[in-house]
VEXVO-160954 format. One record per atom (N, C-alpha, C, CB): residue in three letters; x, y, z. Coordinates in steps of 0.1 Angstrom, whole numbers, padded with zeros to 4 digits, always signed. Glycine has a CB too. Layout:
BEGIN
alaXYZ/...
END
This chain:
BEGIN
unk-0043+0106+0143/unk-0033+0104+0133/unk-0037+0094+0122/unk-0020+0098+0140/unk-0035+0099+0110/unk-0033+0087+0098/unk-0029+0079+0100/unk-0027+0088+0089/unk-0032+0065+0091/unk-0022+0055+0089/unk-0017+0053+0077/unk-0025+0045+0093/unk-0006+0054+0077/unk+0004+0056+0069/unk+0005+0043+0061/unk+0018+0061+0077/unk-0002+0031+0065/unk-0005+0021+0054/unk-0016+0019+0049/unk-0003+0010+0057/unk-0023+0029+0054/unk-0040+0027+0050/unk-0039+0029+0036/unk-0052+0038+0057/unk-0050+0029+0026/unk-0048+0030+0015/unk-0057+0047+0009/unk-0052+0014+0009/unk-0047+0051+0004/unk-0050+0068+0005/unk-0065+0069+0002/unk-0041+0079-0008/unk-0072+0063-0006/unk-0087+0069-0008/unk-0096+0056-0007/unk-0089+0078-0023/unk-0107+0051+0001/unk-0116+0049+0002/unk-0132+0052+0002/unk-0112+0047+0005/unk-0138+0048-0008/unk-0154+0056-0003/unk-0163+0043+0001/unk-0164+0065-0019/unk-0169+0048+0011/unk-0178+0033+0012/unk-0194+0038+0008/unk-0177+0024+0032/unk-0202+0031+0002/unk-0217+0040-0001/unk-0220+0049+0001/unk-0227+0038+0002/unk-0211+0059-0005/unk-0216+0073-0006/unk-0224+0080-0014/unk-0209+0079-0008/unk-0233+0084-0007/unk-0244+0091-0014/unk-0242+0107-0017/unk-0257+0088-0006/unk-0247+0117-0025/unk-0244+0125-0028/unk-0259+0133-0035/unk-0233+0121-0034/unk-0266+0143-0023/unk-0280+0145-0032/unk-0276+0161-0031/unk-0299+0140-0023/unk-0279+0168-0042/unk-0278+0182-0038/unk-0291+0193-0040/unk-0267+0187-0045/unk-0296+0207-0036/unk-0311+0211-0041/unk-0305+0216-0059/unk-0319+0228-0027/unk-0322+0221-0062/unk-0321+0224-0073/unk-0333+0231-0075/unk-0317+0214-0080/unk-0334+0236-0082/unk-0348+0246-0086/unk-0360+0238-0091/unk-0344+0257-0100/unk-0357+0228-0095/unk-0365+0213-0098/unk-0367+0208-0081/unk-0353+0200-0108/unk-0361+0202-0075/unk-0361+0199-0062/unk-0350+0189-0058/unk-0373+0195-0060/unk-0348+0183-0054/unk-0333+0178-0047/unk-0325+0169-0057/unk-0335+0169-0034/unk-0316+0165-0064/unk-0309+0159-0075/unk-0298+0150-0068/unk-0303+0170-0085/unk-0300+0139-0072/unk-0292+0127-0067/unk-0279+0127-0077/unk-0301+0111-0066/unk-0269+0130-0072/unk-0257+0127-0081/unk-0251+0116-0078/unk-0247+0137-0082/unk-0250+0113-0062/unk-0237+0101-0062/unk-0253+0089-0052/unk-0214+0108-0047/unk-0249+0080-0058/unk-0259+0067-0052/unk-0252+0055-0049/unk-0270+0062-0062/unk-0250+0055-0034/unk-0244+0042-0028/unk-0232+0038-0034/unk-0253+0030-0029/unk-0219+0047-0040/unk-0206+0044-0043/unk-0196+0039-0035/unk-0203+0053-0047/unk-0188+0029-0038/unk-0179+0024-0033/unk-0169+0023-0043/unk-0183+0013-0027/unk-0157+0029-0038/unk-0147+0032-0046/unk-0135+0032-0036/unk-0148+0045-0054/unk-0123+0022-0042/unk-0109+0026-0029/unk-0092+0029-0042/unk-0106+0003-0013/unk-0089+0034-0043/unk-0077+0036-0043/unk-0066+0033-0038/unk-0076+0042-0043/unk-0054+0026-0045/unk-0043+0018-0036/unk-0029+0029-0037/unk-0039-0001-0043/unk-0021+0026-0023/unk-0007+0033-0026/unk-0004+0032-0038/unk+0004+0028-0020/unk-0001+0045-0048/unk+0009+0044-0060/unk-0001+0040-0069/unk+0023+0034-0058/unk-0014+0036-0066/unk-0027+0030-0082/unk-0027+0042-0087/unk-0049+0025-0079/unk-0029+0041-0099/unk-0036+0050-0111/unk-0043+0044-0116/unk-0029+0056-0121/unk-0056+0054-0114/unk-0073+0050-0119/unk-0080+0058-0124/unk-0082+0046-0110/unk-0087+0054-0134/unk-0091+0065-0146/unk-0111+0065-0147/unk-0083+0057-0165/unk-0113+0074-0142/unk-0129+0074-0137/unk-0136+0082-0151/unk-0133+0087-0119/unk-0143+0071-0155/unk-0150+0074-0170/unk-0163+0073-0171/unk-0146+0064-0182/unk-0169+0079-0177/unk-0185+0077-0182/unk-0190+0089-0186/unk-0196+0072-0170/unk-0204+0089-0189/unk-0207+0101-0194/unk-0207+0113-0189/unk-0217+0100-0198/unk-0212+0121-0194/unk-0215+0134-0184/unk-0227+0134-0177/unk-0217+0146-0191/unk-0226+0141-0166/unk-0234+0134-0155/unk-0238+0124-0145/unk-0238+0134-0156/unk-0228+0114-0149/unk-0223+0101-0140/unk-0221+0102-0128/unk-0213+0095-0144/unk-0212+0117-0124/unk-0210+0118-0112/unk-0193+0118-0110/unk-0218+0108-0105/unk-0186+0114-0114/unk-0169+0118-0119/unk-0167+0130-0113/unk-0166+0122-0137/unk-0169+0142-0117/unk-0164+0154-0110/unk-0168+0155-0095/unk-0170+0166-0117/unk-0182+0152-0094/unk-0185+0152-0078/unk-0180+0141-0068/unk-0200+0151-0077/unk-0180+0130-0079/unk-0166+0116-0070/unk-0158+0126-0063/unk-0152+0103-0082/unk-0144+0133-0072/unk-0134+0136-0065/unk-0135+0153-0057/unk-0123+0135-0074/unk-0148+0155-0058/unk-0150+0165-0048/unk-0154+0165-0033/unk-0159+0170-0052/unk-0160+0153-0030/unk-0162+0145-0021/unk-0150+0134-0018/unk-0173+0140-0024/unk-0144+0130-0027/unk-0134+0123-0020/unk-0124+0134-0016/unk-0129+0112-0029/unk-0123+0146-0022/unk-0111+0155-0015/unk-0114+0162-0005/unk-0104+0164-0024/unk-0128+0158-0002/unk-0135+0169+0013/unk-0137+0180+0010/unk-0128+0172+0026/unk-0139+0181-0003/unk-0141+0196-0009/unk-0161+0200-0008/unk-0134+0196-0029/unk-0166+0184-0005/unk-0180+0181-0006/unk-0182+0171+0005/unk-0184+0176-0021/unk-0193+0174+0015/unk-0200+0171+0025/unk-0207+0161+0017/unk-0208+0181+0032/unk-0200+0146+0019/unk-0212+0131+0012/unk-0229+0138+0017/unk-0209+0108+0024/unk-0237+0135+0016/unk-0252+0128+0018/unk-0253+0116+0029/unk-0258+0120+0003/unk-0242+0108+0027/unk-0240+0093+0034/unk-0230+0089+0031/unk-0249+0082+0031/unk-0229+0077+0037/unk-0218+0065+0036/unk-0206+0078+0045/unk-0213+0058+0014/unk-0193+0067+0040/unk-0176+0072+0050/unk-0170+0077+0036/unk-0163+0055+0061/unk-0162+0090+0040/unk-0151+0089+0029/unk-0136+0088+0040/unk-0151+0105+0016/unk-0129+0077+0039/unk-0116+0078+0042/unk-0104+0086+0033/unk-0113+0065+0045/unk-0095+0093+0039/unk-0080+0096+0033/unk-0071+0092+0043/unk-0076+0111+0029/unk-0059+0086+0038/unk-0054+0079+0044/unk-0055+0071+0057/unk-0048+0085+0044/unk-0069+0067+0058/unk-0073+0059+0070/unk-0076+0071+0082/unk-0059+0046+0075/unk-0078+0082+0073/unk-0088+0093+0085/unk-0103+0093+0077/unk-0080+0116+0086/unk-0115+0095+0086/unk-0128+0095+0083/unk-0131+0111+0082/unk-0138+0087+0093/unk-0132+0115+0072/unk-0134+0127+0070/unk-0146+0134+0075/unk-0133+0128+0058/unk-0160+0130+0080/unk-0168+0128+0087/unk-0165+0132+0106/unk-0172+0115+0083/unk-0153+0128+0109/unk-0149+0135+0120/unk-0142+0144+0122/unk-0146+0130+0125/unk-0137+0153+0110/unk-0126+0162+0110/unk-0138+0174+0101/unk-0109+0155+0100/unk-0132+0186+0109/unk-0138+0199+0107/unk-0131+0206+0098/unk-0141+0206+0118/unk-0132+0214+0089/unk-0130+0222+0078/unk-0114+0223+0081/unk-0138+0236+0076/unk-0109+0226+0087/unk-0092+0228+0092/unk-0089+0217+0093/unk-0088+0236+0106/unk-0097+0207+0095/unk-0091+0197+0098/unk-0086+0186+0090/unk-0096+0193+0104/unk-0098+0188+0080/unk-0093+0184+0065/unk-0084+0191+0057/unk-0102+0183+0056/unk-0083+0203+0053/unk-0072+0208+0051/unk-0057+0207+0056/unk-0075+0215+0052/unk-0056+0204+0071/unk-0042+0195+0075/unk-0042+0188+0069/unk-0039+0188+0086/unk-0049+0173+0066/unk-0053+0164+0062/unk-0043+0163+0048/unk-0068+0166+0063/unk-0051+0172+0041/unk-0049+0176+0029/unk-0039+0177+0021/unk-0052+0184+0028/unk-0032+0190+0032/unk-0018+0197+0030/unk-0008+0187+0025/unk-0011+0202+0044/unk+0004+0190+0015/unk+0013+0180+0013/unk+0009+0168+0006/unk+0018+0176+0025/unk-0004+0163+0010/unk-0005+0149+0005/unk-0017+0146-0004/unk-0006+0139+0018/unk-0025+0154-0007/unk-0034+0158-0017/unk-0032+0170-0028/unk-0046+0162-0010/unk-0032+0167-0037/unk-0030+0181-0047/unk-0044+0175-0058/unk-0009+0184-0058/unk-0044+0190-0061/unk-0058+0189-0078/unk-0053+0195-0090/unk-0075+0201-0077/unk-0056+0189-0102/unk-0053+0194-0114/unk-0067+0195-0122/unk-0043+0185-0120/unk-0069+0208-0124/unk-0085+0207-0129/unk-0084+0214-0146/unk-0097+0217-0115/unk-0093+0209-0154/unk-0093+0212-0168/unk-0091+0229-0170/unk-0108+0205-0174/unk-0094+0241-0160/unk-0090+0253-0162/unk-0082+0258-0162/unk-0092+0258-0158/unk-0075+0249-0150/unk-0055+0254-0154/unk-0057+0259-0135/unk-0051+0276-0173/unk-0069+0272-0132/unk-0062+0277-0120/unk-0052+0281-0115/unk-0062+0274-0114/unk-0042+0290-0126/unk-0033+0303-0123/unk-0036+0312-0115/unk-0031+0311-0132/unk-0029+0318-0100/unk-0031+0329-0101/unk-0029+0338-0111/unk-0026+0332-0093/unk-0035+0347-0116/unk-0030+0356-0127/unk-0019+0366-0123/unk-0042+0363-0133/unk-0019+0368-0115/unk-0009+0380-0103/unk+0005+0374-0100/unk-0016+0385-0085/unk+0002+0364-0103/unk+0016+0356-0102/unk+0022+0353-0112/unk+0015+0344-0095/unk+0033+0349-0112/unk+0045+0342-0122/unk+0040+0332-0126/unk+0059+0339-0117/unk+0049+0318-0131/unk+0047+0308-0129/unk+0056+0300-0123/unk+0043+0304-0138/unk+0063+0310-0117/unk+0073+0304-0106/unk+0064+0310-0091/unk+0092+0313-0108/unk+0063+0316-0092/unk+0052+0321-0078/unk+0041+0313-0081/unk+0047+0338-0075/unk+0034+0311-0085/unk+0021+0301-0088/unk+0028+0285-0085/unk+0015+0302-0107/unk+0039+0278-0084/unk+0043+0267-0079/unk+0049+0270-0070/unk+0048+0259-0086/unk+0055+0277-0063/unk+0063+0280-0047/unk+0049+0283-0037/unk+0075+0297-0046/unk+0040+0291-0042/unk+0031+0295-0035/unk+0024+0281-0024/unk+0022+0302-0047/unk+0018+0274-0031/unk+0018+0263-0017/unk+0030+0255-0012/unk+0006+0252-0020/unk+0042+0259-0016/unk+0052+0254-0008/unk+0054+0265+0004/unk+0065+0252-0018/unk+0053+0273+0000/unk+0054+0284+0008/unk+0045+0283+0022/unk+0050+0296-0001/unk+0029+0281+0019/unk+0021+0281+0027/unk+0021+0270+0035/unk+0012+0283+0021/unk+0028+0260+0028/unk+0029+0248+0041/unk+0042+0246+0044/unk+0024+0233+0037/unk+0049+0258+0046/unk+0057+0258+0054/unk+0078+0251+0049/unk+0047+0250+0066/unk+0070+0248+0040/unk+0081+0240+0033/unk+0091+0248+0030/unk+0077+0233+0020/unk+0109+0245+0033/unk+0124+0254+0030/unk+0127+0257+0019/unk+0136+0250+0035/unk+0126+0266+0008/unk+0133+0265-0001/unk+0123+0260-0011/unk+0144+0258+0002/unk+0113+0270-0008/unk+0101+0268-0021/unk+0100+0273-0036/unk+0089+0275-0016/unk+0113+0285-0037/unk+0113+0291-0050/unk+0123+0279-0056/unk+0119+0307-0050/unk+0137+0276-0047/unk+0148+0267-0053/unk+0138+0254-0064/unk+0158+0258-0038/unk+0128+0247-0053/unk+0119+0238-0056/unk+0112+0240-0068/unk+0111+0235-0046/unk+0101+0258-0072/unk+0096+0253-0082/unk+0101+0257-0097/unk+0084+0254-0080/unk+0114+0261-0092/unk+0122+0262-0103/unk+0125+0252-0112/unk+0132+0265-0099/unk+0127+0243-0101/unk+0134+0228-0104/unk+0119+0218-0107/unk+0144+0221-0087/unk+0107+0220-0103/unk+0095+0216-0110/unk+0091+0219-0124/unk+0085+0220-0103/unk+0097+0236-0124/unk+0095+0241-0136/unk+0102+0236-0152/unk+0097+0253-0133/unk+0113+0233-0146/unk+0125+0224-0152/unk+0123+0212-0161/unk+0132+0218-0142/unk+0116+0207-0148/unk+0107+0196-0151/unk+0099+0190-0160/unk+0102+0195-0145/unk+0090+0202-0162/unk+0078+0203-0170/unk+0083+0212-0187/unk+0064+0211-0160/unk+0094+0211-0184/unk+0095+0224-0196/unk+0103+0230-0198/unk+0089+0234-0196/unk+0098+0240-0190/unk+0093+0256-0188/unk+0107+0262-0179/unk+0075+0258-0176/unk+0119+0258-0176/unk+0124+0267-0171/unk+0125+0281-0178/unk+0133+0262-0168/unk+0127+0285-0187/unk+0128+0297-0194/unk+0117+0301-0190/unk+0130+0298-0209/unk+0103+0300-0184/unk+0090+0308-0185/unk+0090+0311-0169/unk+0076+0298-0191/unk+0097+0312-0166/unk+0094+0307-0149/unk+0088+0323-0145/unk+0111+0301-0136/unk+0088+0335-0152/unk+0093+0345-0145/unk+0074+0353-0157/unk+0118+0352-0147/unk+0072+0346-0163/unk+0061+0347-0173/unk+0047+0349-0165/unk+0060+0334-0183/unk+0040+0355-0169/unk+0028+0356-0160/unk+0018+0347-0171/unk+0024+0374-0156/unk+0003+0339-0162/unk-0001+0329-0172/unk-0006+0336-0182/unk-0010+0319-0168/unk-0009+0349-0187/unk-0016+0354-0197/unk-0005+0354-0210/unk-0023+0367-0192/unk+0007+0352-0207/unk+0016+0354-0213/unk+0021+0337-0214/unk+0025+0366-0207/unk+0012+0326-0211/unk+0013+0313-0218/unk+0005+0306-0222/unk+0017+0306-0213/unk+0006+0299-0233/unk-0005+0291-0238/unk-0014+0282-0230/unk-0001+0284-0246/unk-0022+0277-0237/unk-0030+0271-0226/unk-0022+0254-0219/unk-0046+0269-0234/unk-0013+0246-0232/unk-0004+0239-0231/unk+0003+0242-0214/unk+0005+0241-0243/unk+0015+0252-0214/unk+0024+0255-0204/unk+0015+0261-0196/unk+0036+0263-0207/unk+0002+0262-0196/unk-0005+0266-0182/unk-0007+0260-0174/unk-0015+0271-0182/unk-0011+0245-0186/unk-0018+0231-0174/unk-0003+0228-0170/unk-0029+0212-0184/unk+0009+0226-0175/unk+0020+0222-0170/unk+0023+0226-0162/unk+0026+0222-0174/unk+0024+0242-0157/unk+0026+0250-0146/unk+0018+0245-0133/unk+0023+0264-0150/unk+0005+0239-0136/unk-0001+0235-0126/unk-0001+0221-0120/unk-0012+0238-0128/unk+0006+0211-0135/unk+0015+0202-0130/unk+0020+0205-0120/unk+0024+0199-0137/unk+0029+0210-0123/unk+0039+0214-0112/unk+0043+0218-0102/unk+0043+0218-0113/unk+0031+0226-0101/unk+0025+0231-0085/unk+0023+0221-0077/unk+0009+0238-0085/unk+0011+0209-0085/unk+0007+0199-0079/unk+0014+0185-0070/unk+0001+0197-0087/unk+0028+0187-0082/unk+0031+0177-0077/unk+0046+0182-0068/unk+0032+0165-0090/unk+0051+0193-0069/unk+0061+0203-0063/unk+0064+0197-0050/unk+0055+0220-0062/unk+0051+0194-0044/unk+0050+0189-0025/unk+0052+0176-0025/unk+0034+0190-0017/unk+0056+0167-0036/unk+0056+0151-0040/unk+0043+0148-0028/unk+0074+0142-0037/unk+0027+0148-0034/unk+0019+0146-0030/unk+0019+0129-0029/unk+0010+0153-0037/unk+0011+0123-0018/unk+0009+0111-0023/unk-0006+0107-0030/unk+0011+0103-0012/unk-0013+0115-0031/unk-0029+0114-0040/unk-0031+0127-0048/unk-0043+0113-0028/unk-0024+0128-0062/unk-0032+0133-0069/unk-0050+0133-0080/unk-0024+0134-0074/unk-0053+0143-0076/unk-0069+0143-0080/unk-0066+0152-0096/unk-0082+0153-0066/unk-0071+0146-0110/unk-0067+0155-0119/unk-0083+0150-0129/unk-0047+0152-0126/unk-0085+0164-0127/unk-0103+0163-0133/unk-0101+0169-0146/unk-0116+0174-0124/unk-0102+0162-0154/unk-0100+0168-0173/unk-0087+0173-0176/unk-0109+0183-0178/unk-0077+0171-0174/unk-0064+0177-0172/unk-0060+0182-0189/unk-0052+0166-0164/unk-0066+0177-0198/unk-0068+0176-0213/unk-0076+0179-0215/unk-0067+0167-0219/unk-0087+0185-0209/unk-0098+0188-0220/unk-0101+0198-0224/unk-0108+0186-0218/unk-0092+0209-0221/unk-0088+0226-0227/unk-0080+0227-0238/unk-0080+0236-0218/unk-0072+0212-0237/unk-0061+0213-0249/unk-0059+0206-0264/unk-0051+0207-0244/unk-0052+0212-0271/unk-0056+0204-0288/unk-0042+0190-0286/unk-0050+0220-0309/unk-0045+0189-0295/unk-0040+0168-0297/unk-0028+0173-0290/unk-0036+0158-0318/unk-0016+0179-0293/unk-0004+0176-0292/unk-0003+0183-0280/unk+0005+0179-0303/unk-0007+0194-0273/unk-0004+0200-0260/unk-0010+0184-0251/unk-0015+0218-0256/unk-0025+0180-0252/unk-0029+0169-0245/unk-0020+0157-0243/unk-0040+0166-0251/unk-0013+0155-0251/unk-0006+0144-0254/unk+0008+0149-0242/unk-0001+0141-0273/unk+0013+0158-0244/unk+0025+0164-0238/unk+0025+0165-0220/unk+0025+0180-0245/unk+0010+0165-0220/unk+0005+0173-0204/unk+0004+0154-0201/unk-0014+0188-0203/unk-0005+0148-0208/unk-0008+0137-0204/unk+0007+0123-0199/unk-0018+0135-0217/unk+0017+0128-0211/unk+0028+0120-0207/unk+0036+0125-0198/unk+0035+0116-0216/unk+0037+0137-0194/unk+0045+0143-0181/unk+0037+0137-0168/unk+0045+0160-0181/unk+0022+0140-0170/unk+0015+0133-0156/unk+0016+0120-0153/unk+0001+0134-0155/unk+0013+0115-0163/unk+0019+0097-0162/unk+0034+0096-0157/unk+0019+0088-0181/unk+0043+0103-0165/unk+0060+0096-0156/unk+0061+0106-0151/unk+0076+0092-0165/unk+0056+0119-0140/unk+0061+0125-0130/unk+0051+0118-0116/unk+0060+0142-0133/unk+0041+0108-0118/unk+0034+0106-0109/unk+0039+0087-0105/unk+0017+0110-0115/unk+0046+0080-0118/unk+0051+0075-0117/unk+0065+0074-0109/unk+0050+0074-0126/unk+0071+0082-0114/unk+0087+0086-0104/unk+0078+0092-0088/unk+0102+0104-0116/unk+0074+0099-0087/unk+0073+0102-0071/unk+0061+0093-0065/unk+0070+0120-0066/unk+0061+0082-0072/unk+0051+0071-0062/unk+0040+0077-0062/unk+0055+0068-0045/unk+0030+0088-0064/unk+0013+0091-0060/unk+0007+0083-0066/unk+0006+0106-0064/unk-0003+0079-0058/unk-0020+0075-0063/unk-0022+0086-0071/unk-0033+0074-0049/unk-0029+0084-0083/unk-0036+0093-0094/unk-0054+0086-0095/unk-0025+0092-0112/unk-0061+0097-0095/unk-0073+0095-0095/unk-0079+0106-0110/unk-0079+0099-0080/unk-0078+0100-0119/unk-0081+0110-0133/unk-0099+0109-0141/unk-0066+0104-0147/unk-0099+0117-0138/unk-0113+0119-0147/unk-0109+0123-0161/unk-0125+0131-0141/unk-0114+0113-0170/unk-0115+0118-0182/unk-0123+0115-0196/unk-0104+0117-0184/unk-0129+0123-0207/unk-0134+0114-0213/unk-0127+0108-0228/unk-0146+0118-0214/unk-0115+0108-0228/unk-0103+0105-0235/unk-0102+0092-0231/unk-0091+0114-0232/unk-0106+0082-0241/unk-0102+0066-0239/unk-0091+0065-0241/unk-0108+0056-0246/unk-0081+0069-0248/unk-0066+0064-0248/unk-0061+0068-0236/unk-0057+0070-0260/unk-0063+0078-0229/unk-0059+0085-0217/unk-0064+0075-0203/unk-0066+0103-0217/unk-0072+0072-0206/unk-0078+0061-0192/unk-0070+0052-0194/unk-0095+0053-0191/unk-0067+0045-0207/unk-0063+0035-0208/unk-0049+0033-0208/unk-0068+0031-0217/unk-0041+0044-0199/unk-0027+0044-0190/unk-0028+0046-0176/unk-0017+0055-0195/unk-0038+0043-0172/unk-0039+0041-0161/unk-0036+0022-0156/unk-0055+0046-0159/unk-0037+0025-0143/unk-0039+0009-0145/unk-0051+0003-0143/unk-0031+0002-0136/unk-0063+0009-0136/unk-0078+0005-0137/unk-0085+0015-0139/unk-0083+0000-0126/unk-0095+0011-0149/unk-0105+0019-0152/unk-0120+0017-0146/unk-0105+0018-0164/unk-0124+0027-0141/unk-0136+0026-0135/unk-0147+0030-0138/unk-0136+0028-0127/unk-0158+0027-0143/unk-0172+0033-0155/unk-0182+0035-0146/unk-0179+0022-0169/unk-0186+0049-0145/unk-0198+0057-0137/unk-0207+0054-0145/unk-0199+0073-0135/unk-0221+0052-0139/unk-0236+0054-0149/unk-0240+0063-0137/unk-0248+0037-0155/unk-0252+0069-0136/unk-0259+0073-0129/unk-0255+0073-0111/unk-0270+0066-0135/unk-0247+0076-0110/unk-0237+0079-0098/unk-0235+0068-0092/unk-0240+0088-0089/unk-0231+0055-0095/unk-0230+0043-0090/unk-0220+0037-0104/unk-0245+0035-0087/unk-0207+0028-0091/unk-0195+0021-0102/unk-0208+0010-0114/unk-0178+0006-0088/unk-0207+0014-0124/unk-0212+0003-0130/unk-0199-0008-0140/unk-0224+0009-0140/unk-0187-0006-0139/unk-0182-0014-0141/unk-0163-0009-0139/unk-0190-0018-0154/unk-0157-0022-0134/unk-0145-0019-0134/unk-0133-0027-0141/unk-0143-0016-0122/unk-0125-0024-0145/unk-0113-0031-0153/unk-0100-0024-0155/unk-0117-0034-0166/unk-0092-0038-0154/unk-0076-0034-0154/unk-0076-0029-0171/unk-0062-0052-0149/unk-0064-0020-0172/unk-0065-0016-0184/unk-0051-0021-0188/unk-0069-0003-0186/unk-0046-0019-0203/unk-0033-0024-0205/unk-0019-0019-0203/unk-0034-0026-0213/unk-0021-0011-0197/unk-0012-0005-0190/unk-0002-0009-0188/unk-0014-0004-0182/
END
């Protein structure tokens, strides 16, 4: 069992090597990173710092090299593919810079759909009322090719947060979009992650955008090289 006071994401020196046609490539080196109930933290640096592979490994989407990754005070190291996925369910969601629509779906079936799968009552009522949320009720019934790229990331808002997750993971969530969709997507994730209490873990390389977080944390060469409260 979890513990339900633990603090949703810890990494303790995780290392992270993967092969390569060159020969083995170190991305993550001896990282230590923790996340608190309800923090929002904004993971910055250049490209290739290791950012994307942080929250791939912190969501057990990636087998570390070394070190522990905890979620919610479970060691992911002792839990097998299903097992992280329980794990997961409900209390982890991703928002990634592509949007990830089903295309065969609505965008009302594209946010019921993991309500559905985990079992949850009254998954269409719900992402009606997510959809609402973000917008988009009038689009609910739209398929994503038939929305901009704006109401696409929103739709996946909404998905994400539909399960009132306690740890969202949102990797570029802006970086498909022009000034004013970014701005739109960016202030719904800030006060919908705000109102349902989640930890937010955001990769981005948008400095105004980190800098609504409440800590910012700077990758170099896959190791924290520096961290700070922001003004938030």
């Amino acid at each position: 069992m979890s513990n339900t006071d633990a603090d949703p994401l810890v990494l303790e020196d995780v290392s992270l090597t993967l092969p390569s046609a060159a020969g083995p490539v170190e991305i993550l080196r001896g990282l230590s990173f923790r996340v608190g109930q309800g923090e929002r933290v904004a993971l910055v640096g250049p490209s290739g710092s290791g950012k994307s592979s942080l929250i791939a490994v912190a969501a057990g989407l990636e087998h570390p090299s070394g070190g522990r990754v905890e979620l919610f005070g479970q060691d992911l190291a002792r839990l097998d593919e299903d097992g992280r996925a329980k794990l997961r369910r409900g209390r982890v969601s991703l928002v990634f810079q592509s949007f990830h629509l089903l295309p065969n779906m609505t965008a009302e079936e594209n946010v019921a759909a993991p309500l559905e799968i985990a079992g949850l009552r009254h998954a269409t009522a719900t992402a009606r009322t997510w959809l609402d949320r973000v917008g988009l009720a009038a689009r609910g019934r739209h398929y994503p090719h038939q929305l901009s790229g704006g109401e696409q990331q929103r739709v996946a808002l909404a998905r994400a947060l539909a399960s009132r997750p306690a740890l969202l993971f949102a990797d570029e969530p802006t970086g498909n979009l022009d000034a004013a969709n970014a701005a739109v997507v960016a202030r719904l994730m800030f006060d919908l992650v705000a109102e349902t209490g989640a930890a937010l873990v955001l990769v981005t390389h948008d400095e105004a955008l980190a800098a609504r977080a409440d800590r910012a944390v700077r990758l170099r060469d896959g190791r924290v090289d520096s961290e700070s409260l922001t003004a938030a």
